[in-house]
C-alpha positions as CSV (number, residue, x, y, z in Angstrom):
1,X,94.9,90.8,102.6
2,X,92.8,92.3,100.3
3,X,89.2,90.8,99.0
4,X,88.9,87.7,96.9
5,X,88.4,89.9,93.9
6,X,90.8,92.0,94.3
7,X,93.5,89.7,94.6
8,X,92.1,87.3,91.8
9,X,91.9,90.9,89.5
10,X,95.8,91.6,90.4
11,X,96.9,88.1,89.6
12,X,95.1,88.1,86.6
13,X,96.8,91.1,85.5
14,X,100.4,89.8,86.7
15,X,99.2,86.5,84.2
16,X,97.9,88.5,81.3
17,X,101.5,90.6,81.7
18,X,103.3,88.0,82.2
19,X,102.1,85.9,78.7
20,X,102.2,89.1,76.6
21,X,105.5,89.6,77.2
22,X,106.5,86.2,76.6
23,X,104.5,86.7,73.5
24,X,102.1,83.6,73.5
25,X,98.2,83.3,73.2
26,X,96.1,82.0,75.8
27,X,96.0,79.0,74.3
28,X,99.7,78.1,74.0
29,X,99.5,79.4,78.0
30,X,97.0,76.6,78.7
31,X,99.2,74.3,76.8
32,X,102.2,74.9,78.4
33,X,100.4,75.0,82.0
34,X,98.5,72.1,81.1
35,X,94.7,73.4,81.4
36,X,91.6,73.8,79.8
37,X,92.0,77.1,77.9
38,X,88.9,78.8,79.0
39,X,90.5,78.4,82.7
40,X,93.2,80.9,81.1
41,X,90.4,83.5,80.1
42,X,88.8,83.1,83.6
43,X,92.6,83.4,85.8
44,X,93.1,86.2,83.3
45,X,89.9,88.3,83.9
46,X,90.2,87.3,87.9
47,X,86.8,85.3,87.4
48,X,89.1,82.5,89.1
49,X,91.6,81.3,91.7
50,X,93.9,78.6,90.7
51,X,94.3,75.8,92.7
52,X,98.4,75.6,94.1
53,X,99.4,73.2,92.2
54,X,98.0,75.1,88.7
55,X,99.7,78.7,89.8
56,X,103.0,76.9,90.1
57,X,102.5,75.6,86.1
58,X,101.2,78.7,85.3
59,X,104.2,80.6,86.8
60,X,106.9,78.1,84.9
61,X,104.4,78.6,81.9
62,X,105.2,82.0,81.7
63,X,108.7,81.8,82.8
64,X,108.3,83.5,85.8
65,X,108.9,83.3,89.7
66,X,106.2,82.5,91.5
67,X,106.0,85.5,93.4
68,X,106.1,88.0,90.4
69,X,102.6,86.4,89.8
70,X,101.8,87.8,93.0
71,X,103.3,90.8,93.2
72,X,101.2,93.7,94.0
73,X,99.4,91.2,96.6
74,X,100.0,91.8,100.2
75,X,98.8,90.1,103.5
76,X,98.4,92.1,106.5
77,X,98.0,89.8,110.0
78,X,94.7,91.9,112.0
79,X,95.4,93.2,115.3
80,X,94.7,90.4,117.9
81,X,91.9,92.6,119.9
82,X,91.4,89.5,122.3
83,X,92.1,86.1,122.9
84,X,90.1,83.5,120.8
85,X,87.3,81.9,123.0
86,X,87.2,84.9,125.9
87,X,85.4,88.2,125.9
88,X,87.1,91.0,127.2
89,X,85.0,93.4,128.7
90,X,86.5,96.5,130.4
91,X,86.2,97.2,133.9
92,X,82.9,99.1,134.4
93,X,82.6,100.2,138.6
94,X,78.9,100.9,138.0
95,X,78.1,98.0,136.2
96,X,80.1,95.8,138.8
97,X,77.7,97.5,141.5
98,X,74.8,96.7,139.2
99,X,75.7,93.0,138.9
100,X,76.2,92.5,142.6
101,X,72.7,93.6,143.2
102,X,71.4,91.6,140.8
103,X,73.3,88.5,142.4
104,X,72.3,89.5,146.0
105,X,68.9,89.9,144.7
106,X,68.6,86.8,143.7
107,X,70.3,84.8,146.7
108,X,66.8,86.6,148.6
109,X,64.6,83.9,146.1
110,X,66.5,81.3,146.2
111,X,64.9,78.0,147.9
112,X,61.2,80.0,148.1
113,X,58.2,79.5,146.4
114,X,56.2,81.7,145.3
115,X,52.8,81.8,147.1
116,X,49.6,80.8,144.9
């Protein structure tokens, strides 16, 4: 997905199309979408997200599909490195010898006091 601003900048500019070619001001938009006309200014510029419920209006305000407000926005799942709540460390034969020394080492102190 791309950034935040990004992908308020590209629906701003799906918005800002979509009213000029309908041929109304931003202040018929907010009328017909039912919000504060500075909220148009600010979708428009991508200064702002609209909640779900105000992109739907919005869309229907401009006579448009919902998804030609988006278009030009695309999400891209990340590749799963790992599983959530694990670490996956690769198999290391000299760092497996290492650690076994360590653990052995420390089985030698275990139960002993150190003498003052």
């Amino acid at each position: 997905m791309p950034p935040p601003d990004e992908l308020r900048e590209r629906f701003g500019i799906n918005l800002r199309q979509g009213r000029k070619e309908l041929g109304v001001s931003q202040e018929e938009l907010a009328f017909r979408a039912d919000v504060a006309p500075s909220a148009v200014g600010l979708f428009e510029l991508g200064k702002k997200t609209p909640r779900i419920d105000t992109f739907i209006r919005l869309a229907g305000a401009v006579e448009r599909k919902p998804s030609e407000l988006t278009a030009g926005i695309l999400w891209m799942p990340a590749e799963v490195v790992g599983t959530p709540g694990s670490f996956d460390v690769p198999e290391d034969p000299e760092l497996e010898a290492e650690v076994a020394e360590l653990r052995g080492g420390a089985r030698k102190f275990r139960g002993k006091r150190a003498k003052r």
